[in-house]
C-alpha positions as CSV (number, residue, x, y, z in Angstrom):
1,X,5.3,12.8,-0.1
2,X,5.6,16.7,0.8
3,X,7.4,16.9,3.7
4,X,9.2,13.3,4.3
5,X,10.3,12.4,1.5
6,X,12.0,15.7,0.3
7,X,13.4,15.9,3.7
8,X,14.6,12.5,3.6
9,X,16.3,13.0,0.0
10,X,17.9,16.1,1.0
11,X,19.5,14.9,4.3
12,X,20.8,11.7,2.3
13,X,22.0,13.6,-0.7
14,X,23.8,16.1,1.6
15,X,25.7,13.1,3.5
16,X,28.9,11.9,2.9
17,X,28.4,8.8,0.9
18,X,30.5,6.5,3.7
19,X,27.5,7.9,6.1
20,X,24.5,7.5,3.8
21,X,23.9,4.0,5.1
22,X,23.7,5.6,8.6
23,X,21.2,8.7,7.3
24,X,19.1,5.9,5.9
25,X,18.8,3.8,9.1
26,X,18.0,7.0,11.4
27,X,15.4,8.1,8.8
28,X,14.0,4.3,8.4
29,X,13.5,4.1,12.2
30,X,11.6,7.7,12.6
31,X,9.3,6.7,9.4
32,X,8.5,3.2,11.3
33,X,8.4,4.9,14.8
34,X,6.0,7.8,13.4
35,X,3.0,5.2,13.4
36,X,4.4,2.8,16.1
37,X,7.1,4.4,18.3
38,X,6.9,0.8,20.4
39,X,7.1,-1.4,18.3
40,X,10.0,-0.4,16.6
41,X,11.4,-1.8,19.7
42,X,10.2,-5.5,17.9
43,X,11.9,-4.3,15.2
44,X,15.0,-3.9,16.2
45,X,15.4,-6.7,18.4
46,X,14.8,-8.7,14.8
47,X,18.1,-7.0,13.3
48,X,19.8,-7.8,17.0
49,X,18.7,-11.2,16.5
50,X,19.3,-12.1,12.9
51,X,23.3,-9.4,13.2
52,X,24.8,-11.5,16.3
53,X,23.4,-15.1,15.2
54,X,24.9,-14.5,11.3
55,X,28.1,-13.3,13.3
56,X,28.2,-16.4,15.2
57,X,27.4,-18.5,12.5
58,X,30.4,-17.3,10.5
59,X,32.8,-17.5,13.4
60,X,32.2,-21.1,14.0
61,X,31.7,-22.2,10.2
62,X,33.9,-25.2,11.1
63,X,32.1,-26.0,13.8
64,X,28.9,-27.3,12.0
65,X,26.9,-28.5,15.0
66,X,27.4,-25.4,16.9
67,X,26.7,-22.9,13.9
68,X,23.4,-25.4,12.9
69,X,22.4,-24.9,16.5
70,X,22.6,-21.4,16.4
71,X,20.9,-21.0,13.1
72,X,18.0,-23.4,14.0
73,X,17.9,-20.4,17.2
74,X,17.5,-18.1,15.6
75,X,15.1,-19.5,13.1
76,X,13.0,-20.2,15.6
77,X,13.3,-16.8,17.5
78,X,12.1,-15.5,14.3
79,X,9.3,-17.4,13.7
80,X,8.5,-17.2,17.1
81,X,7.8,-13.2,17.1
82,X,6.1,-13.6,14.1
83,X,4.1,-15.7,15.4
84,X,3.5,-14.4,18.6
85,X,2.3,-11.1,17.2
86,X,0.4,-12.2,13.9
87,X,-0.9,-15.4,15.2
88,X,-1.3,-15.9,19.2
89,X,-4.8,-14.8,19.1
90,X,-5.9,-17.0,16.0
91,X,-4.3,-20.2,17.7
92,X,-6.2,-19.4,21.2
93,X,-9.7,-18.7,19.5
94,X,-9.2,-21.9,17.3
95,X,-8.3,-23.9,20.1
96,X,-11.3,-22.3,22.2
97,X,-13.7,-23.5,19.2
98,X,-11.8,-27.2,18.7
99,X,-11.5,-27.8,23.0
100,X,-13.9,-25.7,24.3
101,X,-13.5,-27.3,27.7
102,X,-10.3,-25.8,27.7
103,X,-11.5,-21.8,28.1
104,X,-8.5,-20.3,27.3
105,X,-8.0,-16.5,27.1
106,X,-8.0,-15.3,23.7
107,X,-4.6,-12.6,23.8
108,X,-5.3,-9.7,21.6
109,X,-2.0,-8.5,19.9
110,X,-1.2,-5.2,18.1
111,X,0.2,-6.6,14.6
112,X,3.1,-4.6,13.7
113,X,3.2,-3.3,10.6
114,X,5.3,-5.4,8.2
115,X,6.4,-7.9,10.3
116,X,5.9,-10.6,7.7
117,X,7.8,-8.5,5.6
118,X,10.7,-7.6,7.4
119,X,10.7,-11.1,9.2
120,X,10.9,-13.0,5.9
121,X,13.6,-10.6,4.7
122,X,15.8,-11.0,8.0
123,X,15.4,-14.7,8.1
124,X,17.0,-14.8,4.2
125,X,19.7,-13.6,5.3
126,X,20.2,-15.8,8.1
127,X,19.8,-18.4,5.8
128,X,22.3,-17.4,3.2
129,X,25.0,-17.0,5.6
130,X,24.3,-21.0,7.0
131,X,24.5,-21.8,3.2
132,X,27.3,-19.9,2.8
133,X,26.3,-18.2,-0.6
134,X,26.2,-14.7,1.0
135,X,29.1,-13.0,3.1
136,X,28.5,-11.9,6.9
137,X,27.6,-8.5,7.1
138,X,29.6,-6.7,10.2
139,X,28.5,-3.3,10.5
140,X,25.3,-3.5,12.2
141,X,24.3,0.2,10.2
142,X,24.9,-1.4,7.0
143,X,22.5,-4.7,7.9
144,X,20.2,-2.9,9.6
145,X,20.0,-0.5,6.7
146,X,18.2,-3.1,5.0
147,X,16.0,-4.7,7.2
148,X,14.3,-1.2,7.7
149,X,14.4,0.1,4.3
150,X,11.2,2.6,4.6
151,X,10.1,2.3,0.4
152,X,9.7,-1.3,1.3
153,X,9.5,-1.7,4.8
154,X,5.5,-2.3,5.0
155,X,4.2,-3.2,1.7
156,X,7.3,-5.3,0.0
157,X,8.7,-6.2,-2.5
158,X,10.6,-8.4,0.0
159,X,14.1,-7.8,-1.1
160,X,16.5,-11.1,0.3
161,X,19.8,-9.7,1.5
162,X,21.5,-11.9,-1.5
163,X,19.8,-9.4,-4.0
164,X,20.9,-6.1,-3.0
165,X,24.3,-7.1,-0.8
166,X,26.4,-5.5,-2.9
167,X,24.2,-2.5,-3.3
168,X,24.3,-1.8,0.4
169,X,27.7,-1.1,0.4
170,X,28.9,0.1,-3.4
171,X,25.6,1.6,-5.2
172,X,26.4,4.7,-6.8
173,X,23.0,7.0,-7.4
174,X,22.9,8.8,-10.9
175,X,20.8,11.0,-12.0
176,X,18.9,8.5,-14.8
177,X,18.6,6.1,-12.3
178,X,16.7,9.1,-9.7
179,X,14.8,10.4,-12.7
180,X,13.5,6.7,-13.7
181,X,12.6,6.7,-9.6
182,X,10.4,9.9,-9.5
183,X,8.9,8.5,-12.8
184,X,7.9,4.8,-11.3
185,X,7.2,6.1,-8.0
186,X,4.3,8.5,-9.9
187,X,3.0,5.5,-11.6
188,X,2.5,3.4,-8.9
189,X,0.8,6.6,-6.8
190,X,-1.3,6.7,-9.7
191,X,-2.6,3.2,-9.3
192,X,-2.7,3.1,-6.0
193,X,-5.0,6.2,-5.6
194,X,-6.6,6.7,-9.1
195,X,-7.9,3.5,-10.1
196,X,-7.4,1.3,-6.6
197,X,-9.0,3.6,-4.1
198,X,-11.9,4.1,-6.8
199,X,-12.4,0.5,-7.5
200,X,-12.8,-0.2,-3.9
201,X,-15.3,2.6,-3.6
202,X,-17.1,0.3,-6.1
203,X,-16.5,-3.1,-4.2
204,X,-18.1,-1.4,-1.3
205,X,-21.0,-0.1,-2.4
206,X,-21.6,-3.0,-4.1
207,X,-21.3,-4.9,-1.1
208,X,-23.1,-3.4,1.0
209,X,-25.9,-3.5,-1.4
210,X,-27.2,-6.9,-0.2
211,X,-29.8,-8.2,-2.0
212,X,-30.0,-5.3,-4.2
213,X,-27.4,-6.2,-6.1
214,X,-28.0,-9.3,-7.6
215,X,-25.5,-11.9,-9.7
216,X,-24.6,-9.5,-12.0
217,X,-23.6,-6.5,-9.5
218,X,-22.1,-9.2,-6.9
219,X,-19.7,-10.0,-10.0
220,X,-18.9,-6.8,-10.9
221,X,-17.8,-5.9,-7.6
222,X,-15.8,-8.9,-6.6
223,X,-14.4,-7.9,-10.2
224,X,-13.5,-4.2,-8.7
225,X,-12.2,-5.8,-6.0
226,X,-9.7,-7.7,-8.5
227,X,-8.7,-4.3,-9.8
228,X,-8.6,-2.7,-6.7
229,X,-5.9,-5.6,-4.9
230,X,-4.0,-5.5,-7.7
231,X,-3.6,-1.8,-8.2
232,X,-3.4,-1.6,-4.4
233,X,-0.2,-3.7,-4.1
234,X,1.4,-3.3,-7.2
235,X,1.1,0.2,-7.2
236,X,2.7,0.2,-3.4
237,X,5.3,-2.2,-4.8
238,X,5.9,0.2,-8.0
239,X,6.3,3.3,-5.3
240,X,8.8,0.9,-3.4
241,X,10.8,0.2,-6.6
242,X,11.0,4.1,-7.5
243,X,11.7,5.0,-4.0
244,X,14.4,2.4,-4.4
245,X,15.9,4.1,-7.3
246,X,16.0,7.7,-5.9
247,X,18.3,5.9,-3.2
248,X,20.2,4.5,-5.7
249,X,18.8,0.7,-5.2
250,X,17.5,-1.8,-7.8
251,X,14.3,-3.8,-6.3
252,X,13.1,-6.8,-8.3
253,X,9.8,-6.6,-10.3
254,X,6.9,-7.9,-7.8
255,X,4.1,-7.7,-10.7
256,X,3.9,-8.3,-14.4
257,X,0.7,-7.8,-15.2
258,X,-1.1,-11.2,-13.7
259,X,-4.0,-11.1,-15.0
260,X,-3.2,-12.2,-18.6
261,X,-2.2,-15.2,-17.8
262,X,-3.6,-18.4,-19.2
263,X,-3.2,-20.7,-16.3
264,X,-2.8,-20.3,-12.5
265,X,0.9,-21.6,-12.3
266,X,1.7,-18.8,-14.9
267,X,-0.6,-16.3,-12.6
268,X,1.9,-17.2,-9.6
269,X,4.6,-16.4,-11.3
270,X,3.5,-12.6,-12.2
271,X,1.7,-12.3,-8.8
272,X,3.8,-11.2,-5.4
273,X,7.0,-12.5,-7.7
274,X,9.1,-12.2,-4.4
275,X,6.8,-13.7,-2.3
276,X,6.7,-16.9,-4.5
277,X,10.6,-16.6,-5.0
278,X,10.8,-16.7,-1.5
279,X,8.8,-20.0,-0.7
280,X,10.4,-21.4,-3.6
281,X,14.3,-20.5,-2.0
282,X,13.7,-21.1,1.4
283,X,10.4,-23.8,1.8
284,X,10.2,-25.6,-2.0
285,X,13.1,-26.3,-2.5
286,X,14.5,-27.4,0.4
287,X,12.1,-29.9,0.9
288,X,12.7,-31.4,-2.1
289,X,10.7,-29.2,-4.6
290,X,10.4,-31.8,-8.0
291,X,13.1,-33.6,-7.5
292,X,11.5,-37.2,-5.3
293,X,9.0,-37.8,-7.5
294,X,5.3,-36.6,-8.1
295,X,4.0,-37.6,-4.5
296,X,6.6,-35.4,-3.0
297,X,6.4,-33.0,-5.2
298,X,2.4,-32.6,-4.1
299,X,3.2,-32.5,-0.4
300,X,5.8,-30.3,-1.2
301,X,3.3,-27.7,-2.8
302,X,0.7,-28.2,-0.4
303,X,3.6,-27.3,2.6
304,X,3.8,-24.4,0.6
305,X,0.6,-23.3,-0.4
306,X,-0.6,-23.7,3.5
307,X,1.7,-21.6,5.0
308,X,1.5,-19.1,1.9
309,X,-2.5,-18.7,2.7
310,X,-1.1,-18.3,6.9
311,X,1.2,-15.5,6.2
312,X,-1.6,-13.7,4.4
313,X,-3.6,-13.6,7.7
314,X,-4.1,-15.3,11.0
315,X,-7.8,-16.2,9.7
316,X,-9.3,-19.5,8.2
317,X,-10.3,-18.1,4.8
318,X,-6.7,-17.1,4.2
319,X,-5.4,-21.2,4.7
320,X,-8.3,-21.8,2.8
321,X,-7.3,-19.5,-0.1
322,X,-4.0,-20.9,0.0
323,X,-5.3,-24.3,0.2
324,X,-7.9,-23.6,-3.1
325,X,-4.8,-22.4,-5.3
326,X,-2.6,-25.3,-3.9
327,X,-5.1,-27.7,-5.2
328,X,-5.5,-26.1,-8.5
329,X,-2.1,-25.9,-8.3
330,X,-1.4,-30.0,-8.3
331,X,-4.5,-30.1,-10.9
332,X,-2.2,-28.2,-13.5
333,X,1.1,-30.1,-12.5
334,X,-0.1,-33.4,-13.2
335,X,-2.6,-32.8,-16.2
336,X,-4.4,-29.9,-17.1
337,X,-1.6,-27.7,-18.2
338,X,-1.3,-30.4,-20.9
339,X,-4.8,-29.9,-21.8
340,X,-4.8,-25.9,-21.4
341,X,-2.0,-26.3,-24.0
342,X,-4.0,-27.6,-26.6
343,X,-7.4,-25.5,-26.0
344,X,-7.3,-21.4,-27.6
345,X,-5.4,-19.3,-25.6
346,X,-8.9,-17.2,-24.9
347,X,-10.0,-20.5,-22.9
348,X,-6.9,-20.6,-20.6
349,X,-7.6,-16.6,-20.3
350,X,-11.2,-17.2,-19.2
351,X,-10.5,-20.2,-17.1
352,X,-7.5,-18.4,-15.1
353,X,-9.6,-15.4,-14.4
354,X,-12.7,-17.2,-13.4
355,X,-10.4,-19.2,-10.8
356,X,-8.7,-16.3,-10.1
357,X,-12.0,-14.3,-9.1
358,X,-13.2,-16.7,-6.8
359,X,-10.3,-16.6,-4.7
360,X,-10.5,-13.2,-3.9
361,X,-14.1,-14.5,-2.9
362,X,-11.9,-16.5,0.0
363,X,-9.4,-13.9,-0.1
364,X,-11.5,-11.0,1.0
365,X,-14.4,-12.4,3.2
366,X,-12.9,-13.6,6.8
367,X,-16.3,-14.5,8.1
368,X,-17.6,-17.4,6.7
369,X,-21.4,-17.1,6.8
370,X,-20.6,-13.8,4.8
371,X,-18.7,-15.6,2.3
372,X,-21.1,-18.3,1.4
373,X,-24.3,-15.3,1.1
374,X,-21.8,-13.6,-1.3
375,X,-21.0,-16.5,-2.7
376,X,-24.3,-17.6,-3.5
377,X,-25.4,-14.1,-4.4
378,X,-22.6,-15.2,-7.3
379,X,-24.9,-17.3,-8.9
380,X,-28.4,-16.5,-8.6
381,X,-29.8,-16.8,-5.0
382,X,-31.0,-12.9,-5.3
383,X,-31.8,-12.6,-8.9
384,X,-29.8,-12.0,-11.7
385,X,-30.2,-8.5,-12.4
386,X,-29.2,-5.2,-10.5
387,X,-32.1,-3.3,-8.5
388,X,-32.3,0.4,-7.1
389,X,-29.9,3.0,-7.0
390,X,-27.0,0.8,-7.5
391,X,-27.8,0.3,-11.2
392,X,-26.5,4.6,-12.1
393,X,-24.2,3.8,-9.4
394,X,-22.3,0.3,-11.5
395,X,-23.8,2.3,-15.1
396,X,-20.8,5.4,-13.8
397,X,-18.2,3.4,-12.7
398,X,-18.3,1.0,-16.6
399,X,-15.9,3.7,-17.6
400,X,-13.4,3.3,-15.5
401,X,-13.7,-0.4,-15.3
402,X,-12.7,-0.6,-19.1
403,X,-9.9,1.3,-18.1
404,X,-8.5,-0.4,-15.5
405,X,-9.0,-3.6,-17.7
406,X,-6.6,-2.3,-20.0
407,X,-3.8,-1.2,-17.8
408,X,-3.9,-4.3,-16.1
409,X,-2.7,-5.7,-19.5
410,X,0.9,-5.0,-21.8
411,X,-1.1,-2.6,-23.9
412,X,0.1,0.7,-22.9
413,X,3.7,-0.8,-22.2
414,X,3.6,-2.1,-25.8
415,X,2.8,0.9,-27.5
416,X,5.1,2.9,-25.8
417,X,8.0,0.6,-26.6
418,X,6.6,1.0,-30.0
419,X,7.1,4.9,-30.3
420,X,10.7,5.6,-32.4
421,X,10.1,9.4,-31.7
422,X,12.6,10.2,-28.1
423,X,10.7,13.7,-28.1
424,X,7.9,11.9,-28.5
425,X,8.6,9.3,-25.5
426,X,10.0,12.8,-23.7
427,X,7.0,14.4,-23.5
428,X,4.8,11.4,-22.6
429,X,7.0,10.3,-19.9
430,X,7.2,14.4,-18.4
431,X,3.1,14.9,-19.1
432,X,2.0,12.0,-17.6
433,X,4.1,11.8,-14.3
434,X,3.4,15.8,-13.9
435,X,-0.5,14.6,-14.3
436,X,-0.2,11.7,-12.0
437,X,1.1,14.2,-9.6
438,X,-1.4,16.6,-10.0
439,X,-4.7,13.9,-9.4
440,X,-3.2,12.5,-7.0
441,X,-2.4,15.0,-4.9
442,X,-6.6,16.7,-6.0
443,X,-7.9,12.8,-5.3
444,X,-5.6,12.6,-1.7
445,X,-6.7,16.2,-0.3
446,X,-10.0,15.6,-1.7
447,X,-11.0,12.5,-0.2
448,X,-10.3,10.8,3.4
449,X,-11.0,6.8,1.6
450,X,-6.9,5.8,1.1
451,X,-7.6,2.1,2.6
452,X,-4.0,0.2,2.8
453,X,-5.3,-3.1,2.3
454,X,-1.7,-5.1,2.9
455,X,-1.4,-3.0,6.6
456,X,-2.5,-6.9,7.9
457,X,0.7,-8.6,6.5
């Protein structure tokens, strides 16, 4: 934030703006190669991959058998790193426990980071050229560019080629545009370290509480825990999205505020937006989506919802999780939306949350026997109340809680839109993001707990 980044903008705002493509792609591969100078390497050969088999594809357009061949290649090159790298030593130990006879050696794989990002952004592309609704990129700079994009290279948003084509090659930065970056950027810092990295200090203390804790401290911390994923990732896609605008790029929105929804099909469409927009393009509908009827239509969501729990993690509770919403999922397509419609909107608030809460039960806990003590801890097996030292410790935190309960909501949003008064608006917008600045940069060099809780996807 005090070295790279002003580094970064000054080199790209000092470039020709034929080159700034090409200052971009140099900068993208030192940020990825400063924490893994091999496996940028991986990287790469993913642009290679995804460049020459678009090329090819477009060349021999009339040629339908040989460009489907070469796209089904290249899909399952793709796939195939990805799983390779994210997966090889999930399938071996689950194999081992299934056909124990076998004995197989368990590989164990250094995940890159953001390979399910960057794989899923590579293979849209792919995709839209075989569909022919986006145009074959030829300068390998300009496509490479974008695969490597450093605001969102690790955390997302996942940005499909379609979205930002023309923005790769004809953006023009503005100085609104860079301001409105520094400003989003700030915010999203501010989540991210203010009330993220402090929730999780709750979650694990709590946690690690045992017994001590009881039902009423286990829920508030897988409740901190809610806070602190959200703030987590939607602040690191917020940063991604400023980031974006400094550089003169439009990201979409990957949050909008989830948690007031009123049923879980709303939730997944304010949660990870281009995740789900990305199943839905790419897996939904091209199975079908609603379109062959309601049996279809279920084994087309639970396709979906499987492999959206897999690319979370190579680890049982994430198919699981994916799984438990897929199945709440069909519950709401084929009745109880109807009824959530007719109950108070306060019921569909409680019964979202509640369901939502318990997945990050399956969500956060990857060994099982863990899960089910937590889980029983949920509802009674250790006592209702809080014991010990950990009662001042929840008591200090209530605070804060309240307050990330209301920023999780449109409130602040609202009343800002509300404020006529542009001086007003001025000096909110100017005094807060100098004051996000300011903690964050006391909370960072004060503390070493900055967990990056996506660095597994």
């Amino acid at each position: 934030m005090f070295m790279f980044l002003p580094i970064t903008l000054l080199l790209y705002y000092i470039t020709p703006r034929r080159f700034r493509n090409l200052t971009l792609f140099v900068v993208d591969l030192v940020f990825y190669s400063w924490g893994e100078p091999k496996l940028v390497l991986l990287m790469l050969t993913s642009i290679l991959i995804n460049y020459f088999s678009a090329i090819l594809i477009g060349i021999n357009r009339e040629k339908k058998a040989l460009a489907r061949t070469v796209f089904v290649i290249s899909i399952i090159l793709n796939l195939g790193l990805l799983g390779f790298f994210k997966y090889v030593g999930f399938i071996g130990e689950t194999l081992n426990f299934v056909l124990p006879f076998l004995d197989l050696p368990v590989l164990q794989v250094a995940l890159p980071i953001g390979i399910s990002f960057y794989t899923f952004q590579t293979m849209s592309y792919t995709i839209d050229v075989y569909r022919n609704t986006v145009k074959v990129q030829k300068n390998i700079i300009t496509f490479g560019t974008y695969v490597s994009l450093f605001p969102q290279l690790i955390a997302g948003p996942i940005v499909r080629y379609s979205d930002v084509a023309e923005q790769m090659v004809n953006r023009r930065e503005n100085l609104q545009q860079f301001t409105e970056g520094v400003k989003v950027f700030l915010a999203g810092l501010a989540k991210k370290v203010l009330l993220a990295n402090q929730m999780g200090v709750l979650w694990d203390t709590v946690r690690e509480s045992g017994s001590q804790s009881g039902a009423l401290g286990a829920w508030i911390g897988i409740i901190a825990y809610t806070f602190q994923i959200y703030f987590d990732f939607s602040g690191y896609s917020d940063m991604a999205i400023g980031l974006g605008k400094m550089f003169g790029f439009e990201f979409m929105k990957n949050f909008d505020y989830p948690y007031i929804s009123k049923s879980i099909t709303e939730f997944w469409r304010r949660w990870h937006i281009s995740l789900g927009t990305w199943f839905r393009e790419y897996v939904y509908i091209p199975l079908g989506g609603n379109r062959k009827g309601l049996p279809r239509q279920i084994l087309n969501l639970a396709v979906v919802w499987f492999l959206t729990g897999l690319w979370h993690g190579a680890s049982w509770n994430f198919i699981l999780w994916g799984v438990y919403f897929g199945i709440i999922l069909v519950m709401e397509k084929t009745f109880l939306l109807n009824l959530l419609k007719k109950v108070p909107a306060a019921v569909g608030h409680i019964y979202s949350l509640l369901l939502i809460v318990l997945g990050w039960v399956l969500f956060y806990f990857e060994d099982m026997s863990e899960m089910s003590v937590f889980a029983a801890r949920l509802f009674g097996s250790d006592g209702f109340m809080i014991h010990g030292s950990l009662t001042a410790t929840v008591i200090s935190y209530i605070p804060l809680l309240i307050a990330a309960a209301l920023v999780s909501t449109p409130l602040f949003t609202f009343i800002y839109h509300k404020i006529k008064s542009k001086l007003i608006i001025y000096a909110i917008d100017n005094a807060g993001s100098i004051a996000s600045l300011l903690l964050c940069t006391a909370a960072l060099s004060g503390s070493a707990y900055n967990p990056f809780l996506y660095f597994k996807f």
